[in-house]
C-alpha positions in Angstrom: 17.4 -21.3 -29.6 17.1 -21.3 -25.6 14.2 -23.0 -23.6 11.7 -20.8 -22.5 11.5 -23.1 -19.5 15.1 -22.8 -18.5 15.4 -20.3 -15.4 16.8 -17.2 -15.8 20.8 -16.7 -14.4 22.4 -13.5 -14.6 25.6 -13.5 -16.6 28.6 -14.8 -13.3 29.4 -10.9 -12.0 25.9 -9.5 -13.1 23.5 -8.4 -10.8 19.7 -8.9 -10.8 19.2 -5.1 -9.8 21.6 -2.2 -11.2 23.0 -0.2 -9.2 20.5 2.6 -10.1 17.8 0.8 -9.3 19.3 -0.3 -5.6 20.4 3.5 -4.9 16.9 4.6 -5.6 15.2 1.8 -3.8 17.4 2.8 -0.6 16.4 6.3 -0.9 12.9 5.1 -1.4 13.4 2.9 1.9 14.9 6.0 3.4 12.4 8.4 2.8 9.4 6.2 4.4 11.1 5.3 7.1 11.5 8.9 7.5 7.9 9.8 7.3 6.9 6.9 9.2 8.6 8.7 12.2 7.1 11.6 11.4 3.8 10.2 11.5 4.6 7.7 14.4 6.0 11.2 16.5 2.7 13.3 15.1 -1.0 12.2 15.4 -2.9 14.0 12.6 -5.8 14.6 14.8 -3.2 17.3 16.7 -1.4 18.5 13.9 -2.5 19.7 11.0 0.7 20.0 8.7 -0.3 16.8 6.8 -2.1 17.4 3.6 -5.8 17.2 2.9 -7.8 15.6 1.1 -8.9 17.9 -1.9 -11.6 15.5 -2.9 -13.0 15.4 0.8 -12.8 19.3 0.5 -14.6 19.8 -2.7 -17.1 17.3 -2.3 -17.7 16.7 1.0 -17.9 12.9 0.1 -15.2 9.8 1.6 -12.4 9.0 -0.6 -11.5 5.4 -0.6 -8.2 6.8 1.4 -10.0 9.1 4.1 -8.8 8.0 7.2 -5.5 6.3 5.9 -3.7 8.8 7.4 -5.0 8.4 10.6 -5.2 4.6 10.5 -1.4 4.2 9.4 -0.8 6.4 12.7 -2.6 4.0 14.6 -0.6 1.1 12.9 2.5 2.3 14.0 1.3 2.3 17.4 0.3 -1.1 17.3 -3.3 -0.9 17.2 -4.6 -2.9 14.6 -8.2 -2.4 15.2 -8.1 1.1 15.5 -6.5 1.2 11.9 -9.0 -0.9 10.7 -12.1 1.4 11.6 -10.5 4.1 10.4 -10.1 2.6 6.9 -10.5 -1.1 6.3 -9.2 -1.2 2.5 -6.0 0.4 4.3 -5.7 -3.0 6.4 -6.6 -5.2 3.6 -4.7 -3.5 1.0 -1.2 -3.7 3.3 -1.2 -7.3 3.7 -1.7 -7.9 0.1 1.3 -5.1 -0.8 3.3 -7.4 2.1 2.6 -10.7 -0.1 3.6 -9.1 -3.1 6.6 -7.3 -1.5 7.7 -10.4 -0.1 7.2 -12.4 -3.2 9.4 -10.3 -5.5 11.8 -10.6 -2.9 12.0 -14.1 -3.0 12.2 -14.2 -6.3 15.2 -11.3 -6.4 17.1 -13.6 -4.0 16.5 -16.8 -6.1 17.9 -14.5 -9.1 14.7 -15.3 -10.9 13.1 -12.3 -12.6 11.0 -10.5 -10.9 7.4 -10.8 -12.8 4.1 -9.3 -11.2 2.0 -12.3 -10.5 -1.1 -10.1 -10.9 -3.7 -11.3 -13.8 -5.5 -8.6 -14.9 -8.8 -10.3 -13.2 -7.1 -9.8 -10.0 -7.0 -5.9 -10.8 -10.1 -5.5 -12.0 -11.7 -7.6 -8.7 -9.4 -4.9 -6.7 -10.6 -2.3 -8.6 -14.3 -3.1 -7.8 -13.6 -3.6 -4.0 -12.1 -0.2 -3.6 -15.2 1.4 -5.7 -18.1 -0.5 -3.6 -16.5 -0.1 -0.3 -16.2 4.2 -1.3 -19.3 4.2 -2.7 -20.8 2.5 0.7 -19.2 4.6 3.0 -20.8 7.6 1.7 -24.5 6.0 2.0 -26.7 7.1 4.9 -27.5 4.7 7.4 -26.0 2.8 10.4 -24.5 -0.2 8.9 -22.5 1.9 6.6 -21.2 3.9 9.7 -19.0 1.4 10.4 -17.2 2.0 7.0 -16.6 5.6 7.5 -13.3 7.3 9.8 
């Protein structure tokens, strides 16, 4: 019976990602570069092609992603500040998806297996950020101004 604490090693000629998996992570690489260009070339405040936000339009109340649209714009332009007015958990949230990105890479290069280092009290603190900071935004008041696009 194996170790549990041996590290996993492919089988010599295996890879770590089939080749499924790598042709739909290219086109997945492929598409958002193309819609980052889109969205670098198009501000949304000028054109209005981009989709809207049904729950914004039904209620009239801030979705936790109002103003990602516009703050990823502003990303792309280099203006980090900007982005983060127009939607803070935007800012917050990318760095985290950058650890984890980068992490699973690491671990794809060291032909470990990729595991999602994510406890479930993690999610569940996530969860609860991204549910006060929407329910703030949509108070009345001045210092929850500065949460709204």
């Amino acid at each position: 019976m194996p170790s549990s604490d041996a590290p996993f090693k492919p089988a010599s000629g295996a890879r770590l990602f089939p080749m499924g998996a790598r042709a739909g992570l290219t086109v997945c690489v492929l598409l958002a570069a193309v819609a980052s260009l889109v969205l670098f070339c198009f501000d949304p405040r000028q054109y209005h092609f981009y989709p809207v936000c049904f729950f914004h339009k039904a209620t009239g109340l801030l979705c936790p992603g109002c103003g990602a649209l516009r703050g990823f714009h502003e990303l792309l332009h280099g203006q980090l500040a900007a982005a983060f007015r127009l939607n803070p958990m935007l800012v917050v949230s990318l760095l985290f998806l950058f650890w984890f990105g980068l992490r699973y890479g690491l671990q794809a290069a060291r032909n470990q297996p990729a595991t999602p280092a994510l406890r479930p009290a993690w999610l569940w603190l996530i969860l609860t950020a991204v549910l006060v900071v929407s329910v703030l935004r949509n108070l009345p008041g001045t210092p929850f101004a500065l949460l709204r696009p």
